[in-house]
PDB file of N, CA, C and O in Angstrom:
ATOM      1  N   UNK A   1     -34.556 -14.219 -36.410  1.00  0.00           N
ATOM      2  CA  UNK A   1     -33.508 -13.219 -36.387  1.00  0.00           C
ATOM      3  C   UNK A   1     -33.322 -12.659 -34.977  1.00  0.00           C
ATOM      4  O   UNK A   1     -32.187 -12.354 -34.612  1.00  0.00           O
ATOM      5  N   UNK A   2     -34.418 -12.500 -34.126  1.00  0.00           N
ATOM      6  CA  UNK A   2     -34.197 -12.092 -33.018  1.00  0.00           C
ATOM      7  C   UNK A   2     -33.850 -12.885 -32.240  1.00  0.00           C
ATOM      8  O   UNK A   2     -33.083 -12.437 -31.388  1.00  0.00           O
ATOM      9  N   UNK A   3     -34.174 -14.237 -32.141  1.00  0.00           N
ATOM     10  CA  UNK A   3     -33.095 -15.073 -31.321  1.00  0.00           C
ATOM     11  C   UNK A   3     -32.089 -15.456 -31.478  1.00  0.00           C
ATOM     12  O   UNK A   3     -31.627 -16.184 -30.599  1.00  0.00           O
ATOM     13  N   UNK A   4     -31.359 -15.180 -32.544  1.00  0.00           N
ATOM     14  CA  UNK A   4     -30.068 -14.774 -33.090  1.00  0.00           C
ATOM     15  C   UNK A   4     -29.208 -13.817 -32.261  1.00  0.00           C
ATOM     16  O   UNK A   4     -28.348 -14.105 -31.428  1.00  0.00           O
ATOM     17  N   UNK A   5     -29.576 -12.763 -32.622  1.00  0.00           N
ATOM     18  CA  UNK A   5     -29.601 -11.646 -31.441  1.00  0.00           C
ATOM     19  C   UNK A   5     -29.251 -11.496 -30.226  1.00  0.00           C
ATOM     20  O   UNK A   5     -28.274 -10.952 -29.712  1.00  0.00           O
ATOM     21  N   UNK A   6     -30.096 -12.002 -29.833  1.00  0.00           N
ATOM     22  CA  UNK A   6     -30.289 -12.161 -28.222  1.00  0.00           C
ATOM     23  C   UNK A   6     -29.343 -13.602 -27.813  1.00  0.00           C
ATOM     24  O   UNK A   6     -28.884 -13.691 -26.674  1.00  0.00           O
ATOM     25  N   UNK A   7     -29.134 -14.558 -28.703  1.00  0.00           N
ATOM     26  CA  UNK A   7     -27.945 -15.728 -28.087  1.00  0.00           C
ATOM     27  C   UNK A   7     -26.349 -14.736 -27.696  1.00  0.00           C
ATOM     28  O   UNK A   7     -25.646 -14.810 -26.689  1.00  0.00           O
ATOM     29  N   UNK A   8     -26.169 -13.782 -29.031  1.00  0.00           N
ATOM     30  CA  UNK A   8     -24.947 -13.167 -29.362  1.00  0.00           C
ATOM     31  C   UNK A   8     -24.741 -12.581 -28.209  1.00  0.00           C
ATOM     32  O   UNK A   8     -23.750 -12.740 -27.496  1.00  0.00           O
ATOM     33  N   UNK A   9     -26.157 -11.527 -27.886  1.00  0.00           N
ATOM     34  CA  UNK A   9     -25.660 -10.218 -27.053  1.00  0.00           C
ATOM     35  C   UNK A   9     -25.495 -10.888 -25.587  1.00  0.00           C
ATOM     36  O   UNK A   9     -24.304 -11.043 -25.315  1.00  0.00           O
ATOM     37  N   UNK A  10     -26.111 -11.193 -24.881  1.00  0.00           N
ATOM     38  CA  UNK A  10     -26.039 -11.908 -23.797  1.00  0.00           C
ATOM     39  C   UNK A  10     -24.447 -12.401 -23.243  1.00  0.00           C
ATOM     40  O   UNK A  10     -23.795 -12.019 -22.271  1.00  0.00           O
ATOM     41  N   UNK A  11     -24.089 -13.605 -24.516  1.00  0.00           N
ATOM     42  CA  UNK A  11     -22.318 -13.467 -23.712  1.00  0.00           C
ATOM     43  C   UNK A  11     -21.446 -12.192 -23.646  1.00  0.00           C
ATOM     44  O   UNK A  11     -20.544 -12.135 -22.810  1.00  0.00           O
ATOM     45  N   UNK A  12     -21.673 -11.198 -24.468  1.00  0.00           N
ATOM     46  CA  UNK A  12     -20.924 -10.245 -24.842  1.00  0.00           C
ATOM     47  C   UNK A  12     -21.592  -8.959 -23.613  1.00  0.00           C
ATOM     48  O   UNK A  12     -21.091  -7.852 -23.415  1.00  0.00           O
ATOM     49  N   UNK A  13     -23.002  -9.615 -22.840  1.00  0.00           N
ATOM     50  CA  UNK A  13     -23.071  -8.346 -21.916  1.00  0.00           C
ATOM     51  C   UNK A  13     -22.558  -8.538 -21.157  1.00  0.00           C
ATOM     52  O   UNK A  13     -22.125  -7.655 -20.417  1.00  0.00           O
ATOM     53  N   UNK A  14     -22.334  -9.974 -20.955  1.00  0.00           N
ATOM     54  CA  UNK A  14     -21.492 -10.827 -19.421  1.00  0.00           C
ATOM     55  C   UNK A  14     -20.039 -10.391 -19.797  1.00  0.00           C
ATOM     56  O   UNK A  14     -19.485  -9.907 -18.810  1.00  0.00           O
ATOM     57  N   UNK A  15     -19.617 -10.399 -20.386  1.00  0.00           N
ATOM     58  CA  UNK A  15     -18.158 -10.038 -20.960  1.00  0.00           C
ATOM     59  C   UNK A  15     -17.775  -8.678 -20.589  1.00  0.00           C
ATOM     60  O   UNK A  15     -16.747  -8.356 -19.993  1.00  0.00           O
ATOM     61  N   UNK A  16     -18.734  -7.895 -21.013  1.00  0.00           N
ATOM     62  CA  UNK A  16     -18.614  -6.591 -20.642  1.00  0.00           C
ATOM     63  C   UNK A  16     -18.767  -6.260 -19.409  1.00  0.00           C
ATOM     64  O   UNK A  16     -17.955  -5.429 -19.003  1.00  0.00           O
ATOM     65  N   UNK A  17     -19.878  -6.796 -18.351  1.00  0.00           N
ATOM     66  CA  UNK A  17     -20.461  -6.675 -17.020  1.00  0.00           C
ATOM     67  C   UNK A  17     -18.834  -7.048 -16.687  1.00  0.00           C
ATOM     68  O   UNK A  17     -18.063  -6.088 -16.660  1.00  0.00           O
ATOM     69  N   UNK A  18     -18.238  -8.522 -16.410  1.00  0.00           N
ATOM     70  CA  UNK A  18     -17.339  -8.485 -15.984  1.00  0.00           C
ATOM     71  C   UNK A  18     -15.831  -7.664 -16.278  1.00  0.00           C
ATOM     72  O   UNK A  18     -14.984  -7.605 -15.387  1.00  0.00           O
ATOM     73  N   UNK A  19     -15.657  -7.165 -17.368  1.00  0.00           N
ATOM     74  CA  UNK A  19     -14.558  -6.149 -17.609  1.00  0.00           C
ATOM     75  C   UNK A  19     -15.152  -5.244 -16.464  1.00  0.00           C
ATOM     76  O   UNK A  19     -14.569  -5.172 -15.382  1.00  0.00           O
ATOM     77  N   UNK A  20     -16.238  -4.602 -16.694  1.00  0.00           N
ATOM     78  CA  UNK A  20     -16.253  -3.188 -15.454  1.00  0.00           C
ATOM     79  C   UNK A  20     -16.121  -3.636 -13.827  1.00  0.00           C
ATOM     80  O   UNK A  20     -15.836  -2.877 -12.900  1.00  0.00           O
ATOM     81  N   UNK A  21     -16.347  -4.775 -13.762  1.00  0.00           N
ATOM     82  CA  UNK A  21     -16.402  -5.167 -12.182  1.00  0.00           C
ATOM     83  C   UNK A  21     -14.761  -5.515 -11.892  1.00  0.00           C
ATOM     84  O   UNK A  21     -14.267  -5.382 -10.772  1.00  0.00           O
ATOM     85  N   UNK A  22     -13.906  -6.037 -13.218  1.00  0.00           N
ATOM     86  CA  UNK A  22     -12.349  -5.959 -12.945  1.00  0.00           C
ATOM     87  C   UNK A  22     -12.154  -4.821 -12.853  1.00  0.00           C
ATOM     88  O   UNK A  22     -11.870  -4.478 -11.705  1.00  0.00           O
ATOM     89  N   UNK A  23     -12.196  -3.595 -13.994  1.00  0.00           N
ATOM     90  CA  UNK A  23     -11.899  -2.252 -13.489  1.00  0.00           C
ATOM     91  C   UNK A  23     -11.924  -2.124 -12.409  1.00  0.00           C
ATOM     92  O   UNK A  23     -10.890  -2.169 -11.742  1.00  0.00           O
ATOM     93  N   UNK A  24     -13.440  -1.869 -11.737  1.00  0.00           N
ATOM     94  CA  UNK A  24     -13.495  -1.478 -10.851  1.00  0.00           C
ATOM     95  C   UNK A  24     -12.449  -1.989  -9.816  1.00  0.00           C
ATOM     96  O   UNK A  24     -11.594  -1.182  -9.455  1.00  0.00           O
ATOM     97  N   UNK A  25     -12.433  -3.200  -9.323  1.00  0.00           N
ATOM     98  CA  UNK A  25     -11.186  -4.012  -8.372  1.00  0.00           C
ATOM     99  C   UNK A  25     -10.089  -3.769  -8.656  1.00  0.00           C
ATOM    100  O   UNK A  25      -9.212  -3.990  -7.821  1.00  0.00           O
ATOM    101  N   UNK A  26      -9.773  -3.250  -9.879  1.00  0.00           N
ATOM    102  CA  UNK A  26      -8.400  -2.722 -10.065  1.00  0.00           C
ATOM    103  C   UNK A  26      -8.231  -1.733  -9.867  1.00  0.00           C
ATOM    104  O   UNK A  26      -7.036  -1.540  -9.644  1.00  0.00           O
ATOM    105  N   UNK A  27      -9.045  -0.534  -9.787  1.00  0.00           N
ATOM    106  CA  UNK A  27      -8.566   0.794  -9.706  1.00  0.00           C
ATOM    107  C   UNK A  27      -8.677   1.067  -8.476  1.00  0.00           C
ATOM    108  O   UNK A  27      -8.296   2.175  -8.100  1.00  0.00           O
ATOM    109  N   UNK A  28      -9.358  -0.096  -7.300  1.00  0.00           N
ATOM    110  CA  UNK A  28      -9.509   0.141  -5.737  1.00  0.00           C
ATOM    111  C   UNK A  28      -8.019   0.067  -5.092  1.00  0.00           C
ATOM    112  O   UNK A  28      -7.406   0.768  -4.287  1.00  0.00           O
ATOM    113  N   UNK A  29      -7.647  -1.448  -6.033  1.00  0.00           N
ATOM    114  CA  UNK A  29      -6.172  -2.097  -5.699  1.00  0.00           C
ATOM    115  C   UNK A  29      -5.083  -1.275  -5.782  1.00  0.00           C
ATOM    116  O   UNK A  29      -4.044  -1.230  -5.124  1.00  0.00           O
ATOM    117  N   UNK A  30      -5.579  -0.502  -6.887  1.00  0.00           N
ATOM    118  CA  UNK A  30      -4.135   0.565  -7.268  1.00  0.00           C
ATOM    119  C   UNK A  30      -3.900   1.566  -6.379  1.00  0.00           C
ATOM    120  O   UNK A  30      -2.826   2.047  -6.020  1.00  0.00           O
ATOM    121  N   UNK A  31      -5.924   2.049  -5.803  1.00  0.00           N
ATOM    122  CA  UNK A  31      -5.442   3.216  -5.624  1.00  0.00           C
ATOM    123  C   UNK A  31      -5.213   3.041  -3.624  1.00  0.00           C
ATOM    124  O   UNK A  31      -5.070   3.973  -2.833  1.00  0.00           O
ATOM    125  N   UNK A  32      -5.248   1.790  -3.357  1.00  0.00           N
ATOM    126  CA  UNK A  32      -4.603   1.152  -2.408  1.00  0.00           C
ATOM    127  C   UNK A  32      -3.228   1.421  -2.031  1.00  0.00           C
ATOM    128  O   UNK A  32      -2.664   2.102  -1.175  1.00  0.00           O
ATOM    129  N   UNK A  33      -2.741   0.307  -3.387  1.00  0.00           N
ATOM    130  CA  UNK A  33      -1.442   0.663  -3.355  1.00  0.00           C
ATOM    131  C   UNK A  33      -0.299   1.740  -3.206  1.00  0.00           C
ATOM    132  O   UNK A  33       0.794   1.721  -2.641  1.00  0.00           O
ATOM    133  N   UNK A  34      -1.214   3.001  -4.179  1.00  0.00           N
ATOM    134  CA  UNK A  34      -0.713   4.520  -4.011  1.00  0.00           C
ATOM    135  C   UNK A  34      -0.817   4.791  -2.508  1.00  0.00           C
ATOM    136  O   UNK A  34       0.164   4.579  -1.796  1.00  0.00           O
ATOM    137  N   UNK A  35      -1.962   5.251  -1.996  1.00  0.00           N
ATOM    138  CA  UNK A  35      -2.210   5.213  -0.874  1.00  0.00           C
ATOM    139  C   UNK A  35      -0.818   4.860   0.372  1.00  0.00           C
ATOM    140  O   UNK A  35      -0.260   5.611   1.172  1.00  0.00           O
ATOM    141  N   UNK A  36      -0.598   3.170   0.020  1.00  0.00           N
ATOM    142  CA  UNK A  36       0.428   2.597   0.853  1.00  0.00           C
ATOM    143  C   UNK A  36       1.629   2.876   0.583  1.00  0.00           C
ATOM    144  O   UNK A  36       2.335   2.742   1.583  1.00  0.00           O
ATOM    145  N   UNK A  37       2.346   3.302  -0.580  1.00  0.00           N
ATOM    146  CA  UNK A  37       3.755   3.530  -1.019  1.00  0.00           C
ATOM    147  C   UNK A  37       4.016   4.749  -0.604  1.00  0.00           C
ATOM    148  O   UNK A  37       5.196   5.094  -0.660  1.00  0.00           O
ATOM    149  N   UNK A  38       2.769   5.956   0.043  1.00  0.00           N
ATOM    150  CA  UNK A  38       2.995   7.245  -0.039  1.00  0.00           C
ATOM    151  C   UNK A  38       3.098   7.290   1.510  1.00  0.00           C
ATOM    152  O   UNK A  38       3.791   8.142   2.065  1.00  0.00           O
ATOM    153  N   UNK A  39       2.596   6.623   1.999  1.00  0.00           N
ATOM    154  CA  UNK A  39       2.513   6.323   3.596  1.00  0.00           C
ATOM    155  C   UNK A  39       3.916   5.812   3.827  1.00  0.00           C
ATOM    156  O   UNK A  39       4.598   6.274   4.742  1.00  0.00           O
ATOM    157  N   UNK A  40       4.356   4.883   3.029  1.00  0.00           N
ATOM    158  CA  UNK A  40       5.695   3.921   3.288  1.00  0.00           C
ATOM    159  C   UNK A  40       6.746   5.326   3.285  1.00  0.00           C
ATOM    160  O   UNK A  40       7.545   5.518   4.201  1.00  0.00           O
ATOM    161  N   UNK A  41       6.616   6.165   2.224  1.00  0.00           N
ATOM    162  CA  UNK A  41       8.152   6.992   1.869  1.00  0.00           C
ATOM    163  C   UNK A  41       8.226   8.084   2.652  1.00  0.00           C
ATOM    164  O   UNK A  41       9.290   8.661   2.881  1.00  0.00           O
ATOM    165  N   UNK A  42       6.740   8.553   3.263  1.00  0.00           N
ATOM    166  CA  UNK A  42       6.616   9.672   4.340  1.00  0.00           C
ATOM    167  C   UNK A  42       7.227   9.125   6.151  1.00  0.00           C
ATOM    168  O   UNK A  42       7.876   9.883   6.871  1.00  0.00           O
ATOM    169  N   UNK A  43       6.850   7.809   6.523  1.00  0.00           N
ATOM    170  CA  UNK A  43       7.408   6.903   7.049  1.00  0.00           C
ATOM    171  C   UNK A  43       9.066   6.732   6.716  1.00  0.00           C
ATOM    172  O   UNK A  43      10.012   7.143   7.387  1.00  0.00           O
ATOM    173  N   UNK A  44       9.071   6.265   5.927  1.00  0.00           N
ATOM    174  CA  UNK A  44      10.777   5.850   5.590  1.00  0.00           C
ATOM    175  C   UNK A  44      11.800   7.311   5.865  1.00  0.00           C
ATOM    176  O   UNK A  44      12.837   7.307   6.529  1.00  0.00           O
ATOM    177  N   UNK A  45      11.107   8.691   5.062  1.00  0.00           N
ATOM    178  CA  UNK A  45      11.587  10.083   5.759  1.00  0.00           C
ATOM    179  C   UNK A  45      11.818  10.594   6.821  1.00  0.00           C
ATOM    180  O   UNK A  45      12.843  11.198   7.138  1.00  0.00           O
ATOM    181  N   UNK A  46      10.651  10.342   7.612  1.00  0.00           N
ATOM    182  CA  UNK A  46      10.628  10.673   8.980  1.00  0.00           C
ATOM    183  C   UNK A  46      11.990  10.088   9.877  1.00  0.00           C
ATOM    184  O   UNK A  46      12.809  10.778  10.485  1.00  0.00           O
ATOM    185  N   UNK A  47      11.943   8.177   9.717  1.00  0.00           N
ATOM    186  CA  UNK A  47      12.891   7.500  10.200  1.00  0.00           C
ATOM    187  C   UNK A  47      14.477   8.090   9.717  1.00  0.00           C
ATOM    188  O   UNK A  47      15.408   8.068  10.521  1.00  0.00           O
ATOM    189  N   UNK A  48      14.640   8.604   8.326  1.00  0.00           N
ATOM    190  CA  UNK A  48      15.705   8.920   8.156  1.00  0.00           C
ATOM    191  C   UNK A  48      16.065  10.328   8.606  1.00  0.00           C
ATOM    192  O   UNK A  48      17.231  10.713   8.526  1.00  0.00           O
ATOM    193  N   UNK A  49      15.336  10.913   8.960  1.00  0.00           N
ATOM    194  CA  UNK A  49      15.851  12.082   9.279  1.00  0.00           C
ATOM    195  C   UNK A  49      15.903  11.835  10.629  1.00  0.00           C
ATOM    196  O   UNK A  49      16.961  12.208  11.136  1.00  0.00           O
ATOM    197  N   UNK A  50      15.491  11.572  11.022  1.00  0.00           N
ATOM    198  CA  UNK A  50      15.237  11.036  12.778  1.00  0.00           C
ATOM    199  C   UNK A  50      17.006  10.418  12.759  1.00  0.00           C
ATOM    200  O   UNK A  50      17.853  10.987  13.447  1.00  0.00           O
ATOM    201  N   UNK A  51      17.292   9.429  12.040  1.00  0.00           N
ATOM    202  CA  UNK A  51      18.754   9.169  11.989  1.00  0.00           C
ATOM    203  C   UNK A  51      19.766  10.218  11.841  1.00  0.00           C
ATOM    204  O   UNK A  51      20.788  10.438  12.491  1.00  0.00           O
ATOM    205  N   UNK A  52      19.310  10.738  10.964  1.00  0.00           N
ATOM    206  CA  UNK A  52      20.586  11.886  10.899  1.00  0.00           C
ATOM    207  C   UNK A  52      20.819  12.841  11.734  1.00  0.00           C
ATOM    208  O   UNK A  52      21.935  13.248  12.057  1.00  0.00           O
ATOM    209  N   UNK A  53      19.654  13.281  12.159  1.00  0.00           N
ATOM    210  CA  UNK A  53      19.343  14.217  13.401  1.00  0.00           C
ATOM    211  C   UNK A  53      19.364  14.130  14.666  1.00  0.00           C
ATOM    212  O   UNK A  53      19.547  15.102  15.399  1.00  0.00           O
ATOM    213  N   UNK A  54      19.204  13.108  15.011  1.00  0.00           N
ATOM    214  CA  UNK A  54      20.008  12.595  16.377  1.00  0.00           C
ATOM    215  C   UNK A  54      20.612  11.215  16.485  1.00  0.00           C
ATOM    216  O   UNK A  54      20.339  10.371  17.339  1.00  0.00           O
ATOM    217  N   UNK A  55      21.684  11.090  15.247  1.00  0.00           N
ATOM    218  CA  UNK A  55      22.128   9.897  15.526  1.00  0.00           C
ATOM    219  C   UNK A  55      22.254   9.156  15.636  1.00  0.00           C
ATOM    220  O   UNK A  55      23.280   8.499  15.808  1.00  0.00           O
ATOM    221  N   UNK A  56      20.410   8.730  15.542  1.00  0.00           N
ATOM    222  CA  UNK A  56      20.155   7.156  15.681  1.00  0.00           C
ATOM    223  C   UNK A  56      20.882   6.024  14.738  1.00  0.00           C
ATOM    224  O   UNK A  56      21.138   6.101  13.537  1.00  0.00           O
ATOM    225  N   UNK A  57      21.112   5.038  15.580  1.00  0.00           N
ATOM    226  CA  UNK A  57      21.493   4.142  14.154  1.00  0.00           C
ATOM    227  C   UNK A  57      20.454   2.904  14.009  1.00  0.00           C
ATOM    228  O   UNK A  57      20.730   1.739  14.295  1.00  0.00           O
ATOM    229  N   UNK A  58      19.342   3.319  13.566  1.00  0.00           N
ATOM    230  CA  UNK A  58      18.740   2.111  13.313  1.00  0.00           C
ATOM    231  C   UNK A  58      18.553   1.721  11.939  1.00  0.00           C
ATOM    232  O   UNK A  58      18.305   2.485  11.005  1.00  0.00           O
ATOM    233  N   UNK A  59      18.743   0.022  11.873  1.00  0.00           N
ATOM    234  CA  UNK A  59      19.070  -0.189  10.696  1.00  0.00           C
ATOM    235  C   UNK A  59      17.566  -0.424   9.980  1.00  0.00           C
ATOM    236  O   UNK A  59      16.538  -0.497  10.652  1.00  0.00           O
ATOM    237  N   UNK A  60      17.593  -0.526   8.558  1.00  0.00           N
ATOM    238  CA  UNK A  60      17.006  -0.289   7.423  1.00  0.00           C
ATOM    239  C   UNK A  60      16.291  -1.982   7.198  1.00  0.00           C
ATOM    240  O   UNK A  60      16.408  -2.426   6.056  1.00  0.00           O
ATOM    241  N   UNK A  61      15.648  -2.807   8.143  1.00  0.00           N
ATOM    242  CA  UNK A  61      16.014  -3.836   7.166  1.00  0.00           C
ATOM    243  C   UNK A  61      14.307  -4.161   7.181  1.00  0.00           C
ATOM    244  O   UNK A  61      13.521  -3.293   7.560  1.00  0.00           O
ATOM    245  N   UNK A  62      13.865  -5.467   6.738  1.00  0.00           N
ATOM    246  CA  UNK A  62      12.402  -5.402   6.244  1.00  0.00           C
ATOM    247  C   UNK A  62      11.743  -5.318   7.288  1.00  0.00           C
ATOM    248  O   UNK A  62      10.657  -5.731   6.880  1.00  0.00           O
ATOM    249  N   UNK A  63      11.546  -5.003   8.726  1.00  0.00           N
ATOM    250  CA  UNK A  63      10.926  -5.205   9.473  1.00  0.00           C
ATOM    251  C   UNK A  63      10.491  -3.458   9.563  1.00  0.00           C
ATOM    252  O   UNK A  63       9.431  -2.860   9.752  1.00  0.00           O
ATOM    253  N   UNK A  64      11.508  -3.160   9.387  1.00  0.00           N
ATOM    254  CA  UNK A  64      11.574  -1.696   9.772  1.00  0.00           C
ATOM    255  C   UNK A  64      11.082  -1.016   9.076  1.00  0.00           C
ATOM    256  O   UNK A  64      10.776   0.124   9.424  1.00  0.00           O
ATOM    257  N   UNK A  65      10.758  -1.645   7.450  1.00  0.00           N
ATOM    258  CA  UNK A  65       9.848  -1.189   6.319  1.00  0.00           C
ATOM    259  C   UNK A  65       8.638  -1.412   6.434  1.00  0.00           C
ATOM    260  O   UNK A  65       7.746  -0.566   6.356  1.00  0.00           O
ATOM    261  N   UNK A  66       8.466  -3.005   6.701  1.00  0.00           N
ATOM    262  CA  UNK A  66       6.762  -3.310   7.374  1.00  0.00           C
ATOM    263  C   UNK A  66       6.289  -2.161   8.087  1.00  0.00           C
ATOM    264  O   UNK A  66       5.463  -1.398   7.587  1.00  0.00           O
ATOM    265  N   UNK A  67       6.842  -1.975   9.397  1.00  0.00           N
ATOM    266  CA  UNK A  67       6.378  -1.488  10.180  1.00  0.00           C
ATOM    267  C   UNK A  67       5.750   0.256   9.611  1.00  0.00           C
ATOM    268  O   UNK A  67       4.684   0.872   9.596  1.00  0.00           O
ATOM    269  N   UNK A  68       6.968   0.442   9.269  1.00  0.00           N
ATOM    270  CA  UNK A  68       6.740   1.899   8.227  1.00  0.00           C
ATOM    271  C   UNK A  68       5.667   2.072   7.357  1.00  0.00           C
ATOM    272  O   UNK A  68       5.112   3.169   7.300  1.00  0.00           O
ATOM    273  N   UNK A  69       5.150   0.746   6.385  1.00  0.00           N
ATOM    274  CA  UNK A  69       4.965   0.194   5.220  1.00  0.00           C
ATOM    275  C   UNK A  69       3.351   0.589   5.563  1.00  0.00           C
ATOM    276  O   UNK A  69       2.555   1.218   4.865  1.00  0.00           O
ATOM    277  N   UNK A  70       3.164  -0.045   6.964  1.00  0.00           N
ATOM    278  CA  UNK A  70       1.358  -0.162   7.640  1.00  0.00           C
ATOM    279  C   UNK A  70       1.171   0.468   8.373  1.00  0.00           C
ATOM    280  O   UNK A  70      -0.012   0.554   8.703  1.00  0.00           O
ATOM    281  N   UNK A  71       2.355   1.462   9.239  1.00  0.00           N
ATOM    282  CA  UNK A  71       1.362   2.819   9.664  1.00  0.00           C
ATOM    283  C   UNK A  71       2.429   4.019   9.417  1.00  0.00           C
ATOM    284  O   UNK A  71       2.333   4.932  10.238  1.00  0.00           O
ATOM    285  N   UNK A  72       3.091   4.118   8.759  1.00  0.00           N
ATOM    286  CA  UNK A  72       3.328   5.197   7.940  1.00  0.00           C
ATOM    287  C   UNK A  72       4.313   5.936   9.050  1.00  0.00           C
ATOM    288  O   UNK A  72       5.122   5.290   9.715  1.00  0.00           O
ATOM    289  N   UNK A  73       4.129   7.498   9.177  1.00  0.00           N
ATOM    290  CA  UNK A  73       4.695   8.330  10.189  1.00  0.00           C
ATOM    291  C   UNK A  73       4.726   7.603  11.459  1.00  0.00           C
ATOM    292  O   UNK A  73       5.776   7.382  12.064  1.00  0.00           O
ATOM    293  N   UNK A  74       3.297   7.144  11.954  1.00  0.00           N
ATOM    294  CA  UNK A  74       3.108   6.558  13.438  1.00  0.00           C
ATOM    295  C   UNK A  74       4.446   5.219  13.628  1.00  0.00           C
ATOM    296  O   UNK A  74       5.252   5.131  14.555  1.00  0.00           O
ATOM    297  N   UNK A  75       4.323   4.395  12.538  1.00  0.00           N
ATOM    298  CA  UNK A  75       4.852   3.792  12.952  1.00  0.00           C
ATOM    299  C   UNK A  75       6.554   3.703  12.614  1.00  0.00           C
ATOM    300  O   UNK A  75       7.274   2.786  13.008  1.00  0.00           O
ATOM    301  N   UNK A  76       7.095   5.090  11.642  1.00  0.00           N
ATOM    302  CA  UNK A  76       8.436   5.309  12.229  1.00  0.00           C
ATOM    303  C   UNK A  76       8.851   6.023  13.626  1.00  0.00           C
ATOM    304  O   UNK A  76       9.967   6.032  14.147  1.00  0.00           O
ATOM    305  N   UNK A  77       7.672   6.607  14.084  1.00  0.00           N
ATOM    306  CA  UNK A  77       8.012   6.917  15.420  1.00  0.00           C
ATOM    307  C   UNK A  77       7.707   6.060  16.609  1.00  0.00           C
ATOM    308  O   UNK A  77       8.072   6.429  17.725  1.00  0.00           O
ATOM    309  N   UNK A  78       7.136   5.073  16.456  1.00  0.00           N
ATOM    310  CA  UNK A  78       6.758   3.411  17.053  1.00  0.00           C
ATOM    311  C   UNK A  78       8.311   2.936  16.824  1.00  0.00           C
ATOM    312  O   UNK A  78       8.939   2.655  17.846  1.00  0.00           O
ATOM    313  N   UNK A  79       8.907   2.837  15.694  1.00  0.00           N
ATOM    314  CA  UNK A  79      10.658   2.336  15.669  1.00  0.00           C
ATOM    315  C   UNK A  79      11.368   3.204  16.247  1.00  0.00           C
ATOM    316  O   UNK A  79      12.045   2.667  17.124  1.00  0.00           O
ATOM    317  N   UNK A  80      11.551   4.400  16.165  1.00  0.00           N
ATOM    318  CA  UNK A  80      11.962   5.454  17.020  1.00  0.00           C
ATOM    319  C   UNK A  80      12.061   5.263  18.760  1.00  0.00           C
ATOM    320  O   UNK A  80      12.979   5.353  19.575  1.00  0.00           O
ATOM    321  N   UNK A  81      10.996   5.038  18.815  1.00  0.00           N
ATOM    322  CA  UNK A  81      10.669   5.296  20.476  1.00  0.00           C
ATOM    323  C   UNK A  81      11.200   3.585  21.036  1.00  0.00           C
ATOM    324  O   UNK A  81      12.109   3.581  21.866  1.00  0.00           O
ATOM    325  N   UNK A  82      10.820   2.653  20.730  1.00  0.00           N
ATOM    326  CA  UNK A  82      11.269   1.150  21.243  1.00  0.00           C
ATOM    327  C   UNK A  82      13.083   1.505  21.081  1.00  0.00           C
ATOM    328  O   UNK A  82      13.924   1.372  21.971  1.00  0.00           O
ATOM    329  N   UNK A  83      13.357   2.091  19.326  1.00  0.00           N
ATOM    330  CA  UNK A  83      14.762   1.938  19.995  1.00  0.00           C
ATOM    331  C   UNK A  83      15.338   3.092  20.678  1.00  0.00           C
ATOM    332  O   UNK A  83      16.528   2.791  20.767  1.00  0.00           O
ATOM    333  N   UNK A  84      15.197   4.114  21.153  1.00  0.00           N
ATOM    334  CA  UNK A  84      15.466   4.924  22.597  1.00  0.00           C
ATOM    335  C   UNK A  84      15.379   4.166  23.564  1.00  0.00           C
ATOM    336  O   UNK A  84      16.360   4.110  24.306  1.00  0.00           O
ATOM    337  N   UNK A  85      14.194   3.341  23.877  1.00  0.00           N
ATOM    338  CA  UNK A  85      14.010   2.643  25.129  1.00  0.00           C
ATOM    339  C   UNK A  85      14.945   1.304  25.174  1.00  0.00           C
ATOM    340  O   UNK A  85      15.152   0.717  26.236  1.00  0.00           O
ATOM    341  N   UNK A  86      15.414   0.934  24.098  1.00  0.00           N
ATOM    342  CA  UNK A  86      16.824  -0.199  23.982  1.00  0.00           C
ATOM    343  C   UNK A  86      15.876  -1.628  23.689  1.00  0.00           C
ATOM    344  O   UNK A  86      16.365  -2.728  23.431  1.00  0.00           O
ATOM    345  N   UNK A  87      14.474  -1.338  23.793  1.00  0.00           N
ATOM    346  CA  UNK A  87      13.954  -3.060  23.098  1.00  0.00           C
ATOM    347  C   UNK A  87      14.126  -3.705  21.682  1.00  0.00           C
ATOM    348  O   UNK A  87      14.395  -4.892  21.496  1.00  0.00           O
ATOM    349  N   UNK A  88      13.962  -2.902  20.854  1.00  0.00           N
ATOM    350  CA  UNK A  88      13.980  -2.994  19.743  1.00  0.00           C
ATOM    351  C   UNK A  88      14.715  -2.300  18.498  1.00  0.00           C
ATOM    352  O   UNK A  88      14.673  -1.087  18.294  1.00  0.00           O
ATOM    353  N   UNK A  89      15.187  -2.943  17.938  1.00  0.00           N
ATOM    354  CA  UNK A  89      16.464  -2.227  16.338  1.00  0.00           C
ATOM    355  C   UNK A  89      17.596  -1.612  16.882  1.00  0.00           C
ATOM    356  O   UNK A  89      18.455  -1.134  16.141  1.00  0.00           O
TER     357      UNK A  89
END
């Protein structure tokens, strides 16, 4: 009876071990993701008000989101400043 037992529980601890180790990778991923979307829209704000407020016309397109996307504020004022200086957008 006890090696009965012990065949059953064994796949079902591995089963379980791995559900918590997905949790875990998932709730890093998510809270990644939050992290990056909140950076992206504080970024994407900055740039738009920066447009409206002095005029800028720089356009919206995926580069300008990347850039926003991976450093947030810094890097709408990284798009900001290249296009004042006329290199870039």
């Amino acid at each position: 009876m006890l090696n009965l037992v012990t065949m059953t529980a064994i796949p079902e601890l591995m089963v379980l071990v791995l559900a918590i180790f997905a949790a875990v990778i998932l709730y890093k991923i998510l809270k990644t993701v939050k992290k990056m979307l909140i950076n992206t829209i504080i970024g994407l704000i900055v740039l738009v008000l920066a447009n409206l407020v002095l005029g800028l016309d720089i356009a919206y397109d995926w580069i300008v989101i990347l850039i926003c996307a991976l450093a947030g504020t810094f890097g709408a004022i990284f798009v900001i400043v290249l296009h004042c200086l006329g290199i870039a957008f």
